[in-house]
C-alpha positions as CSV (number, residue, x, y, z in Angstrom):
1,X,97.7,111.7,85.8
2,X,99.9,113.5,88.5
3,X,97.0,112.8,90.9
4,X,96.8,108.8,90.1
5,X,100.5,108.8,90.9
6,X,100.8,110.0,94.1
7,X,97.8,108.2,95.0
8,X,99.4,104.8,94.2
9,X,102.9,105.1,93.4
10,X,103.9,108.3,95.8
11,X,105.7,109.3,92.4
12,X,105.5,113.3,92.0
13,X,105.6,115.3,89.1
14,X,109.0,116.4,88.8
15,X,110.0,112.5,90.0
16,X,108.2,110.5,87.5
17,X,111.2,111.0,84.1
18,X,113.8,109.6,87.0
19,X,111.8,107.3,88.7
20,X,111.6,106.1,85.2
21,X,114.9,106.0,83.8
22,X,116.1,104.2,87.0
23,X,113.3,101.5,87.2
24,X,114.7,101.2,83.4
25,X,117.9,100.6,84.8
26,X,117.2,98.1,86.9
27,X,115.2,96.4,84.2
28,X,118.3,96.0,82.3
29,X,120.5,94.7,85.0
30,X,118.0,92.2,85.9
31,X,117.3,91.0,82.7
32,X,121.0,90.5,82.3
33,X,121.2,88.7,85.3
34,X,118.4,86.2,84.6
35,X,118.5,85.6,81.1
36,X,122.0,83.8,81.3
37,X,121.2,82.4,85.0
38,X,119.9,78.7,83.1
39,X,123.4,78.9,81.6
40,X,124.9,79.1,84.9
41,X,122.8,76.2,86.3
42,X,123.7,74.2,83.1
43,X,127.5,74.6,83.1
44,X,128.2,74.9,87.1
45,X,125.9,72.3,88.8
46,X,127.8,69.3,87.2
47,X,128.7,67.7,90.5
48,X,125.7,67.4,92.5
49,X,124.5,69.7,95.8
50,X,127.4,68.8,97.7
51,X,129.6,70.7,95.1
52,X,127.2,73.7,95.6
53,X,128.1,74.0,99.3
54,X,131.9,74.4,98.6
55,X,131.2,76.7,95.1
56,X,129.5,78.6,97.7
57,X,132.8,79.3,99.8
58,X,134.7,79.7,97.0
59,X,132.8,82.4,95.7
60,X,133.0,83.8,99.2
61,X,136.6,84.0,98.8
62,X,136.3,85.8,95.0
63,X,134.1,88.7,96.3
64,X,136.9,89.3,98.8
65,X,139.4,89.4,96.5
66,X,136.9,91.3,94.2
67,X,136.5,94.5,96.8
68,X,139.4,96.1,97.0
69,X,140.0,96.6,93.4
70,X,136.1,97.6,93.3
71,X,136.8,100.3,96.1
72,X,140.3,101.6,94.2
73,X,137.5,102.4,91.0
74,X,135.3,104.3,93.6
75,X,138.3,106.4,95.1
76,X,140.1,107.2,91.8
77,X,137.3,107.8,89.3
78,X,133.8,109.7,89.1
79,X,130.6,107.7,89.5
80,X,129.7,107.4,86.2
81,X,133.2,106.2,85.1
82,X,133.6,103.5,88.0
83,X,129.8,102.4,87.3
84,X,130.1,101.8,83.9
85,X,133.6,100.5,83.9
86,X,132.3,97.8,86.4
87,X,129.6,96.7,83.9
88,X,131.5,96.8,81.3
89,X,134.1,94.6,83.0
90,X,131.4,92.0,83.6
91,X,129.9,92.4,79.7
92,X,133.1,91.5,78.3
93,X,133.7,88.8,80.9
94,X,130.4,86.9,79.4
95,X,131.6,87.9,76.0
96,X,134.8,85.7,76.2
97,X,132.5,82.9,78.1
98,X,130.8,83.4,74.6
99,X,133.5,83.2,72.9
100,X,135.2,80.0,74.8
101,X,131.1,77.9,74.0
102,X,131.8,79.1,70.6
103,X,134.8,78.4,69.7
104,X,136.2,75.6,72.2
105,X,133.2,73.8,72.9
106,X,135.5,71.0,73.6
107,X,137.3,72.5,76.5
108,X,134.0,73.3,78.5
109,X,134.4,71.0,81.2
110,X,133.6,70.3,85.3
111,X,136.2,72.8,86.1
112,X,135.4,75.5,83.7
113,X,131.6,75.1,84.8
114,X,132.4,75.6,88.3
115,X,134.5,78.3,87.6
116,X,131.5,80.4,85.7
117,X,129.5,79.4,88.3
118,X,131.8,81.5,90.4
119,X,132.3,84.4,88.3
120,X,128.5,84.6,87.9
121,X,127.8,84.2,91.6
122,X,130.1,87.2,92.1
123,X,128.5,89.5,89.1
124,X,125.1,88.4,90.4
125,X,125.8,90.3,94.0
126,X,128.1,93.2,92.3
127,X,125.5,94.2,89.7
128,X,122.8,94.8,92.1
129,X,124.7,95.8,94.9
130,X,125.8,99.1,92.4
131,X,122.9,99.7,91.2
132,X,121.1,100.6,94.7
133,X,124.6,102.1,95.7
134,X,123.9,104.5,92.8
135,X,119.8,104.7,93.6
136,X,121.2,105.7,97.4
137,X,123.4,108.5,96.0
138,X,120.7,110.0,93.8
139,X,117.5,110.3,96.0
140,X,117.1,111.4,99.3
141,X,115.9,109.0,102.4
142,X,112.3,110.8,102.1
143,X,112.5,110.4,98.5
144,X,113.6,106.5,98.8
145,X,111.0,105.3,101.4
146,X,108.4,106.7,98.6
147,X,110.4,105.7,95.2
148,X,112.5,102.6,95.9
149,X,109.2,100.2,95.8
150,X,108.2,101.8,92.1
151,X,111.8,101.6,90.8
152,X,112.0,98.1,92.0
153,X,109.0,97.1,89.5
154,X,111.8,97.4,86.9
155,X,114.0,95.0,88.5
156,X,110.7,92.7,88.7
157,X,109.7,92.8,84.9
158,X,113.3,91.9,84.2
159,X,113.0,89.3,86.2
160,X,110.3,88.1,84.2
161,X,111.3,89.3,80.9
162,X,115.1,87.6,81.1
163,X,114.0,83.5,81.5
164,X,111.2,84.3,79.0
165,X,114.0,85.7,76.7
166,X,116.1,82.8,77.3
167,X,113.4,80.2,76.8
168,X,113.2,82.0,73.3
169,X,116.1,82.0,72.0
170,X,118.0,79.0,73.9
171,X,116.4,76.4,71.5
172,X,117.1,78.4,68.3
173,X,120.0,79.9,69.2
174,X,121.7,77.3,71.5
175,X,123.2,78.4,75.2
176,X,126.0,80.7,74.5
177,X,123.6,83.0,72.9
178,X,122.0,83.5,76.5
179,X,125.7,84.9,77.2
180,X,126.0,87.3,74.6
181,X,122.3,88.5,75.5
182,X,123.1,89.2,79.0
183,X,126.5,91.1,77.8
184,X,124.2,93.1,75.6
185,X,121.5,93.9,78.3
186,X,124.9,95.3,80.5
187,X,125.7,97.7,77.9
188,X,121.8,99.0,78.0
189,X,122.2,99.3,81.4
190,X,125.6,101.9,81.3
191,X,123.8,103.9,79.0
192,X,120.1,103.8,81.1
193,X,123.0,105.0,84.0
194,X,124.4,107.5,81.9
195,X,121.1,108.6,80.9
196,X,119.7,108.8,84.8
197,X,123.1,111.2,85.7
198,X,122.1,113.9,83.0
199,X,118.6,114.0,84.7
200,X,117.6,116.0,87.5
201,X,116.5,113.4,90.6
202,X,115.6,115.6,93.3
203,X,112.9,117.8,92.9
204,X,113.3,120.9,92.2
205,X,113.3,123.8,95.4
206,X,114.7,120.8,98.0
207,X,118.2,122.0,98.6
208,X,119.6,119.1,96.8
209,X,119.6,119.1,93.1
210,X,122.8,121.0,93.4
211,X,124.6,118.7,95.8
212,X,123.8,115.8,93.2
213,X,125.1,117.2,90.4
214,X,128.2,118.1,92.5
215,X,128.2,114.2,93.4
216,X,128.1,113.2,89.6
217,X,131.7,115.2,89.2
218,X,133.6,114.4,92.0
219,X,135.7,111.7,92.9
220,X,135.1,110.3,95.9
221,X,138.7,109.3,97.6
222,X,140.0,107.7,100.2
223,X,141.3,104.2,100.2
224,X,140.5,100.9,98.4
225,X,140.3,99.4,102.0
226,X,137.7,101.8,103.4
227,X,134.7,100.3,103.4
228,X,136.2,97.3,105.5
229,X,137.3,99.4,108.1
230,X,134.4,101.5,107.7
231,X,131.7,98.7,108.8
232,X,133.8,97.4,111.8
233,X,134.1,101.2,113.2
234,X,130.1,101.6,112.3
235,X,127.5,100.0,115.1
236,X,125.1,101.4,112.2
237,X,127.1,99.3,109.4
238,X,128.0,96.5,111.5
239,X,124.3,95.4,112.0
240,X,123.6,96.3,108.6
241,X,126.2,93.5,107.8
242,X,124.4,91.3,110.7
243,X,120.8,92.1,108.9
244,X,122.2,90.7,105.5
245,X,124.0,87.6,106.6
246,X,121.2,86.2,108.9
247,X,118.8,87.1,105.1
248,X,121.6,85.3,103.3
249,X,121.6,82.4,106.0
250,X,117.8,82.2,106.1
251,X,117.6,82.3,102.0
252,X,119.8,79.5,101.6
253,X,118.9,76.7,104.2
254,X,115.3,77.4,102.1
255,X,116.7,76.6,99.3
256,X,118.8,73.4,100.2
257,X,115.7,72.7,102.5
258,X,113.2,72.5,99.3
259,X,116.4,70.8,97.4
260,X,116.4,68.0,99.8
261,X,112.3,68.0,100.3
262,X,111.8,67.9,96.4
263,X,114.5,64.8,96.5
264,X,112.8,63.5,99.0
265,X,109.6,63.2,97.5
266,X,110.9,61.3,93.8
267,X,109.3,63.4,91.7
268,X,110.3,62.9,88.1
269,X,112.3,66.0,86.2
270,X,109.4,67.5,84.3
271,X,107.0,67.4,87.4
272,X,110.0,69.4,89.7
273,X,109.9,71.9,86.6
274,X,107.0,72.5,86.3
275,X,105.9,73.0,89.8
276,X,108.8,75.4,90.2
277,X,107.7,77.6,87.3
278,X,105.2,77.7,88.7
279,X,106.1,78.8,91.7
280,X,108.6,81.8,90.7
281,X,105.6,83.1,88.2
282,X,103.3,83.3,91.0
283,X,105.9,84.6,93.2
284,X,106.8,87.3,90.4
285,X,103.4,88.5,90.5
286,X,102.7,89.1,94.5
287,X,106.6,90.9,94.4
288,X,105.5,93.7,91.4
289,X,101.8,93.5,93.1
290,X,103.8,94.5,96.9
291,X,106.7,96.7,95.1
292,X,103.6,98.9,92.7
293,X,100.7,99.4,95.2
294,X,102.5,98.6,98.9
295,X,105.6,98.9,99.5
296,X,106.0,102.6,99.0
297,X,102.7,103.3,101.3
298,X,103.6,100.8,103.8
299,X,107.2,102.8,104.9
300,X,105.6,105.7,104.6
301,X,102.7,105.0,107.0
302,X,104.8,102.4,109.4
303,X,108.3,103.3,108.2
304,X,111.5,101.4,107.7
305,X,111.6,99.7,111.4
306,X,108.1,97.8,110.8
307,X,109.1,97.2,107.4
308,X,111.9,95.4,107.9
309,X,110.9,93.9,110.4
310,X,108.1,91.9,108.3
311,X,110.6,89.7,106.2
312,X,111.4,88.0,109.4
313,X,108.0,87.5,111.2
314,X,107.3,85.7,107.3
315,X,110.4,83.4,107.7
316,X,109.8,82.3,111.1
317,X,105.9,81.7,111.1
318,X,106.8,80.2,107.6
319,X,109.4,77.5,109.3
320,X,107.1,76.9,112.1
321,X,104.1,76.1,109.8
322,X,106.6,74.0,107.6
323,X,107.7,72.0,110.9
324,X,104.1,71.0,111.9
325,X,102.8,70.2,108.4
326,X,106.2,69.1,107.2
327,X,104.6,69.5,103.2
328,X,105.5,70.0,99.6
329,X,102.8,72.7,99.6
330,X,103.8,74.0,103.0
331,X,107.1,74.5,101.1
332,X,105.7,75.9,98.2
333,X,104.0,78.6,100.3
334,X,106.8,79.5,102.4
335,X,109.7,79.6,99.2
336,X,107.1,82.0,97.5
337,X,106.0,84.6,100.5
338,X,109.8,84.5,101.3
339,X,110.7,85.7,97.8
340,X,107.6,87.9,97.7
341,X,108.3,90.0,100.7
342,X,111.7,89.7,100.3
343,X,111.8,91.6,97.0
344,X,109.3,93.4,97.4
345,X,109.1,95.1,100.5
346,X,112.3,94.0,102.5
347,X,114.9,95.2,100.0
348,X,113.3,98.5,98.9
349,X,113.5,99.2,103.2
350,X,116.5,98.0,103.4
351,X,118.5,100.3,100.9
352,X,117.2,103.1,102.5
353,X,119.2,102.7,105.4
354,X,122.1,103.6,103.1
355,X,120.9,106.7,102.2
356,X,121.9,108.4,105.3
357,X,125.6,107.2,105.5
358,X,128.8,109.0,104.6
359,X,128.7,108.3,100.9
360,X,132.0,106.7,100.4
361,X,130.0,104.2,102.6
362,X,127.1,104.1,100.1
363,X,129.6,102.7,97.3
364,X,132.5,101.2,99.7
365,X,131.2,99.3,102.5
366,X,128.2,98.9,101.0
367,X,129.7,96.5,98.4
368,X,131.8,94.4,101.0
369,X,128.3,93.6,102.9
370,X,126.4,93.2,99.6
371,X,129.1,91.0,98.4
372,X,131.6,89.5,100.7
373,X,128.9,89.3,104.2
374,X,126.0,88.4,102.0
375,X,127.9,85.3,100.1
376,X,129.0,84.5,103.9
377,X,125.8,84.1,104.8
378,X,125.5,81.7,101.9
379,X,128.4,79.8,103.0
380,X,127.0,79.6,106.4
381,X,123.9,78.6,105.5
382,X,124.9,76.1,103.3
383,X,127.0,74.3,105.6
384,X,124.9,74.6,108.3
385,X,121.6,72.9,106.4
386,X,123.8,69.9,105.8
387,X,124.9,69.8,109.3
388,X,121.8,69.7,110.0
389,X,120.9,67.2,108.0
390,X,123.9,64.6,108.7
391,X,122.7,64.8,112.6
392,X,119.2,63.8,110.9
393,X,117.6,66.4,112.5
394,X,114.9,66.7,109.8
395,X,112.3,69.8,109.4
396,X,112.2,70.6,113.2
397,X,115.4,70.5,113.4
398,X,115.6,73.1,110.9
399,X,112.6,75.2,112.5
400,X,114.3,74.8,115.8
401,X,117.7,76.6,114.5
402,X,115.5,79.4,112.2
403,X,112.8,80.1,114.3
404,X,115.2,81.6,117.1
405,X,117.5,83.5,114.7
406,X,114.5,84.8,113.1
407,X,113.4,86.6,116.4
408,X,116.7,87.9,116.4
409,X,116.8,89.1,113.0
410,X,113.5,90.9,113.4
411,X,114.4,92.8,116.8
412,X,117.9,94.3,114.4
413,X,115.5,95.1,111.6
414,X,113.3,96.9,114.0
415,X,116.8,98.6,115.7
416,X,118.0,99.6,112.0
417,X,114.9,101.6,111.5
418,X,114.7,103.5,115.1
419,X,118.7,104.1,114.3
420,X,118.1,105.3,110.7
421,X,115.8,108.1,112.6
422,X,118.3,108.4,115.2
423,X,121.0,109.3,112.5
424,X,118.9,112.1,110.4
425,X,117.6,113.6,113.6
426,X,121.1,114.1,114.7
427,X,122.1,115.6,111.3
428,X,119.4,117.7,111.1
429,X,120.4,119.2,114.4
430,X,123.9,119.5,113.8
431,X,122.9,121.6,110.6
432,X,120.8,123.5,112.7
433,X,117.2,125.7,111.6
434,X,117.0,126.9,107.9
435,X,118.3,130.5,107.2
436,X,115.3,132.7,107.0
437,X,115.0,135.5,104.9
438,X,115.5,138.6,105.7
């Protein structure tokens, strides 16, 4: 069994109960996430796409507001304590949406739709972002380049498992109950956390077991506002930030792209939703197929600057393909590889550029580009596709903006990577060669 792990998981041993416990982690955040995302859809898209472009700003402005009191938990408390107080914050949040469905159905208007479709936008990015903040603090960069993909399968079967859920008990049980699901799926995750800091991550004999249990007990410190000033003194941080807003841009003008093509095309409701379904189950499957068997293998043979580097070679010989054939199906295969590659190897890469930052940074300025850059990007995006689209520019116009920002994205993913080796060789330096005995 140990054998059949590192052959296609790179999972050892002494790995495999935290490898576990984390990948069950994620399962629960993800579940949460997706189970009460139809709910979302039903209550905040009210008033039509040109809505979602300015919902998208406005939750641009929340997860600023949001990050400061986020980094006052991280300088003032332990991990666990600021990690579950935040998702607890969020379970009780959908518990008094519950509550309002329940008991005011009446008052459940426009406004109030918009307003969760805010709130949920913002716990979308924050639930995530802190979980790989807390994956980054536990295992080591070697340890993430082989471990991230595997843990990520838990984030994939709750990606399945939450719209399943909700298409089971949404009938029966009516929306609201999707809600109090998701609030309930938070609380599994604080204790899967819990459960992770009592285990030992790093394998025993490496030098770091100790310094993890230290970072379970002590409060981090410093000030709410570090992590903004931290990524504008950071080259490193700064094109982090750069890398996730041109991902946030591209990820949008796809979607508002295949909003407008599927618009386009007069397709009656029940044909759109199907073909979707569709679509995210066969993109499900390639993203645990690549996070299982490749991802692992691939930054361990290539590592982390080829890696990231393949999300945007995908994007831009997907937009170029889309401009010539200008297709639903063209569509269909770009939305899916993008997803695909984008969960399952670009974002297991890309959190292991964190694990070799200060670690106020891992929690700090890690949320403000998780949060606040990445829901720019969204913003940006957004406003730019309809741009775009007012100057009838059509799907070369849209290749002709991408395909160039693409390059550009893949030549920082690739000078991410070389500076992610740059960093450790100059700690390993600085700490100079291991003590020998005597």
């Amino acid at each position: 069994m140990t054998a059949l792990l590192q052959t296609f998981t790179n999972i050892r041993r002494q790995e495999a109960l935290a490898t576990f416990v984390s990948a069950l982690f994620f399962f629960c955040v993800l579940s949460a996430l997706m189970v009460v995302r139809p709910a979302r859809e039903a209550l905040g898209m009210q008033r039509g796409i040109e809505a979602i472009r300015w919902l998208f700003v406005a939750t641009v402005i929340a997860t600023l507001a949001v990050n400061p009191l986020f980094g006052w938990l991280v300088s003032r408390f332990r991990r666990m304590v600021f990690t579950s107080a935040t998702y607890l914050f969020f379970a009780v949040g959908l518990a008094g949406f519950y509550l309002l469905l329940i008991l005011a159905p009446a008052s459940v208007g426009q406004i109030s739709g918009q307003v969760f479709y805010v709130w949920f936008s913002v716990f979308n990015l924050f639930a995530t972002m802190l979980f790989w903040a807390v994956m980054t603090d536990r295992f080591s960069m070697e340890q993430s380049e082989r471990l991230f993909g595997a843990i990520s399968l838990g984030g994939t079967l709750g990606a399945i498992f939450g719209p399943w859920l909700a298409g089971q008990i949404v009938r029966p049980l009516g929306t609201p109950s999707l809600l109090l699901a998701a609030s309930g799926f938070l609380i599994l995750a604080v204790g899967a956390a819990a459960w992770l800091a009592r285990l030992q991550a790093a394998p025993i004999g490496t030098g770091q077991e100790n310094a993890q249990i230290k970072s379970d007990q002590t409060v981090i410190g410093g000030s709410m506002w570090e992590g903004f000033r931290a990524v504008f003194r950071s080259p490193y941080l700064l094109g982090i930030s750069a890398y996730v807003l041109i991902v946030a841009v591209m990820a949008t003008i796809l979607y508002f792209t295949r909003l407008q093509m599927v618009a386009a095309l007069g397709l009656d409701t029940d044909t759109r939703t199907a073909a979707f379904a569709q679509i995210d189950f066969y993109t499900q499957i390639a993203t645990f197929l690549l996070q299982g068997l490749v991802t692992g293998h691939l930054m361990k043979r290539f590592g982390v600057p080829v890696t990231m580097a393949l999300l945007p070679l995908t994007m831009m010989l997907g937009f170029i393909g889309l401009a010539v054939l200008g297709s639903l199906a063209a569509l269909i295969v770009l939305d899916a590889a993008f997803k695909a590659v984008q969960r399952g190897v670009m974002r297991p890469a890309r959190e292991t550029l964190f694990t070799t930052v200060d670690r106020a940074d891992r929690y700090k300025a890690k949320a403000f580009i998780d949060t606040f850059v990445y829901r720019g990007g969204d913003a940006i995006g957004a406003q730019t596709e309809g741009m775009l689209g007012k100057l009838g520019m059509g799907l070369v116009g849209v290749a002709f903006f991408a395909v160039p920002l693409a390059i550009l994205w893949m030549a920082l993913g690739l000078w991410l990577g070389y500076a992610q080796l740059r960093q450790v060789a100059h700690k390993s330096a600085a700490a100079g060669p291991p003590a020998q005995d005597a």
